[in-house]
Backbone bond lengths (Angstrom), bond angles and torsions (degrees), N, CA, C in turn:
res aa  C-N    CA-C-N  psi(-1)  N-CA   C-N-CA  omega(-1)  CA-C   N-CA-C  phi
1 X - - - 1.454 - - 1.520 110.60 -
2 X 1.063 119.49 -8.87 1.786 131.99 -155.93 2.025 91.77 -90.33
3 X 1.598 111.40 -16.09 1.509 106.53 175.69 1.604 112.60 -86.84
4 X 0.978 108.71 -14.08 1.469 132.37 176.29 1.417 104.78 -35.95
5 X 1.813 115.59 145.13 1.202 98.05 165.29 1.746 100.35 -109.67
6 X 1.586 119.64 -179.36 1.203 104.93 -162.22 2.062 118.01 -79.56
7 X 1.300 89.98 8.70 1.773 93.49 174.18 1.077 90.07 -113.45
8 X 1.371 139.77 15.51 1.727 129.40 171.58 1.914 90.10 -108.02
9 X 0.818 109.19 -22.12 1.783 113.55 -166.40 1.618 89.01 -82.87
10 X 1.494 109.71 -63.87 1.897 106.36 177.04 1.234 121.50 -42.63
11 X 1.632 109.02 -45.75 1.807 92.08 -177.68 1.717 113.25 -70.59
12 X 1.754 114.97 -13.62 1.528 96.14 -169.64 2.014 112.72 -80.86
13 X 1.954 86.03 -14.19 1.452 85.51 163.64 1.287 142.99 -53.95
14 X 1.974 86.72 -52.59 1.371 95.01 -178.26 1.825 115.35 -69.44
15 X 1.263 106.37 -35.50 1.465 115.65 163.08 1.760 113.92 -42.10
16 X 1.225 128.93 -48.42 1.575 129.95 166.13 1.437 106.18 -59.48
17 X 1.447 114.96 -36.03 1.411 100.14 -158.33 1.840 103.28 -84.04
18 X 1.411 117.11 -30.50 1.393 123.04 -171.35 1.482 94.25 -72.85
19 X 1.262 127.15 -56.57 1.722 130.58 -171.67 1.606 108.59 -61.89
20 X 1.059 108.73 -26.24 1.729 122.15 -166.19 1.409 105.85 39.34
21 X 1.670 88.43 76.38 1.652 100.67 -168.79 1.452 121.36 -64.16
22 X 1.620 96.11 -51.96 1.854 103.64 177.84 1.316 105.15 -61.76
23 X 1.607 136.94 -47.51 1.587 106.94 166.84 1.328 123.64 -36.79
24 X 1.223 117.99 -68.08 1.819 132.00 177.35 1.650 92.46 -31.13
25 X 1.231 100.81 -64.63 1.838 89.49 -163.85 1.721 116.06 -54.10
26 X 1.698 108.82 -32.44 1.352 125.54 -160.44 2.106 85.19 -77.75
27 X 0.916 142.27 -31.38 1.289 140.27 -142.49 1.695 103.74 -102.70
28 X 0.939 99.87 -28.22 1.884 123.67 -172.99 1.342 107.49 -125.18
29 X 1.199 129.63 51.70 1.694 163.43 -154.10 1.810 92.90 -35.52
30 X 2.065 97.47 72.73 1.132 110.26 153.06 1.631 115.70 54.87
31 X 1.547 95.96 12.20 1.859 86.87 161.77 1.807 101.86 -119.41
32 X 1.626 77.89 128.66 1.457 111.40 -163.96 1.834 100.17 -45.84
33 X 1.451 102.93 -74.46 1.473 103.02 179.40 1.129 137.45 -25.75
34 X 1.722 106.47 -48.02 1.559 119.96 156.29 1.140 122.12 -36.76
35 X 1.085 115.32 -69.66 1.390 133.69 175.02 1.558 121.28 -40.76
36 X 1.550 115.75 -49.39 1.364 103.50 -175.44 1.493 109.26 -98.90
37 X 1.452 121.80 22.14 1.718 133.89 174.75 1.327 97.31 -97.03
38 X 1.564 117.01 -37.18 1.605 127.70 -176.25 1.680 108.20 -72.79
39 X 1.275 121.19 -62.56 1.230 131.62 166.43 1.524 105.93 -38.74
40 X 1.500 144.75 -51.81 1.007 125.19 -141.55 1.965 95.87 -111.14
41 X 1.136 100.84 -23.16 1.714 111.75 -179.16 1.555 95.28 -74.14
42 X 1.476 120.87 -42.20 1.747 109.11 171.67 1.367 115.06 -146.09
43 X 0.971 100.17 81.42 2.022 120.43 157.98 1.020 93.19 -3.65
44 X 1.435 119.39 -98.70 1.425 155.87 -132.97 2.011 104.74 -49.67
45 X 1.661 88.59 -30.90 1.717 80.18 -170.32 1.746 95.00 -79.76
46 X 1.147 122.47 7.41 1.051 120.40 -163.45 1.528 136.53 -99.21
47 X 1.797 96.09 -35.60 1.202 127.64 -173.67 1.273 116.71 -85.10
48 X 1.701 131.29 127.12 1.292 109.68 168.35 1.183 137.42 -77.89
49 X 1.547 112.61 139.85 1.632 103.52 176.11 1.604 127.10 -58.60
50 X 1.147 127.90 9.77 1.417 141.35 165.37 1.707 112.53 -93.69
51 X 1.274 114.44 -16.10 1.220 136.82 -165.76 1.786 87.66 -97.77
52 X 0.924 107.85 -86.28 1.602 135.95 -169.97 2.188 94.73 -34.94
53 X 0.722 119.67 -60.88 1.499 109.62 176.99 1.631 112.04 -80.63
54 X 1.386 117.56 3.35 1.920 103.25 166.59 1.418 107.84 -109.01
55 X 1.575 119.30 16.60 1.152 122.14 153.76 1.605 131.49 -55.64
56 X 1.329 116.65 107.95 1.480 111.99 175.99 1.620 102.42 -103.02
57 X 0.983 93.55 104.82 1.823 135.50 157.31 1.209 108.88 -35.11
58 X 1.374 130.99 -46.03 1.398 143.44 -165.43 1.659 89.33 -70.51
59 X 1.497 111.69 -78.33 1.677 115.72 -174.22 1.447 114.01 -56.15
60 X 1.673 122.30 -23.00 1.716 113.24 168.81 0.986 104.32 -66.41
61 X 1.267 139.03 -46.58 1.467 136.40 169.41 1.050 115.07 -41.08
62 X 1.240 128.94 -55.34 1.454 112.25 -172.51 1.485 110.91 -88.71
63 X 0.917 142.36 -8.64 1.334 142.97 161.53 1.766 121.01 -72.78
64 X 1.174 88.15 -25.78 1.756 118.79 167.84 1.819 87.40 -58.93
65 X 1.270 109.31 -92.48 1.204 116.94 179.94 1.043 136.93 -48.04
66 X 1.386 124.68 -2.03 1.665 129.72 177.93 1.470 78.27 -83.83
67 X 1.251 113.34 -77.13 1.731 101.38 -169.29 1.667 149.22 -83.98
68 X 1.453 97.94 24.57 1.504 114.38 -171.14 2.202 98.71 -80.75
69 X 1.493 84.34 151.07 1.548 93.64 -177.81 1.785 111.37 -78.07
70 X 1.321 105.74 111.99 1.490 102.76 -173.33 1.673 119.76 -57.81
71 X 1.144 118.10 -15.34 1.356 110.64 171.33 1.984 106.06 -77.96
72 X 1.059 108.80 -45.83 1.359 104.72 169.31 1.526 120.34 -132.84
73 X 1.721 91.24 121.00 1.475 99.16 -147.56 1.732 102.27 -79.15
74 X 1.267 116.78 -3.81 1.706 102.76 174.42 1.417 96.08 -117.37
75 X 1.571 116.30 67.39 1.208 112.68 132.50 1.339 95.87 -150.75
76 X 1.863 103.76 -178.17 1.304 108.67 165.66 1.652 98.46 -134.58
77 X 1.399 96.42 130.09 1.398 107.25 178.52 1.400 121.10 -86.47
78 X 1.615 121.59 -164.34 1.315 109.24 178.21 1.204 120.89 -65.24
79 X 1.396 96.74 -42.63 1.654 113.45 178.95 1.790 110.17 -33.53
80 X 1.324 113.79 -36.26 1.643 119.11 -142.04 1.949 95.25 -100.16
81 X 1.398 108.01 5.00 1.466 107.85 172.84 1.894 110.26 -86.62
């Protein structure tokens, strides 16, 4: 992380802080795999509710849409990273 620049270091914060990663890891005794099968099979236990209402919907959407696969619009494929 030390190559990081400091708006590459902020988003992995804010990324820990929305996932509440070190709980996840602390709860599923620090095996990684667990953890991101758990995280992704249920969000919800995951996300904070302080998190969850400063979501603007308007900009997920469009960020949704910069990278969704135009043949099928509710996904995003590899292409769309």
């Amino acid at each position: 992380m030390n190559k990081l620049k400091s708006s590459q270091k902020d988003k992995v914060r804010q990324f820990m802080i929305f996932t509440q990663f070190i709980s996840c890891l602390s709860q599923n005794d620090w095996k990684f795999d667990v953890v991101t099968d758990n995280f992704f099979q249920n969000p919800e236990l995951y996300i904070q509710e302080s998190v969850k209402g400063s979501l603007d919907r308007k900009k997920l959407e469009q960020l949704y849409n910069r990278y969704k696969d135009p043949q099928h619009e509710n996904k995003i494929g590899i292409d769309g990273i």
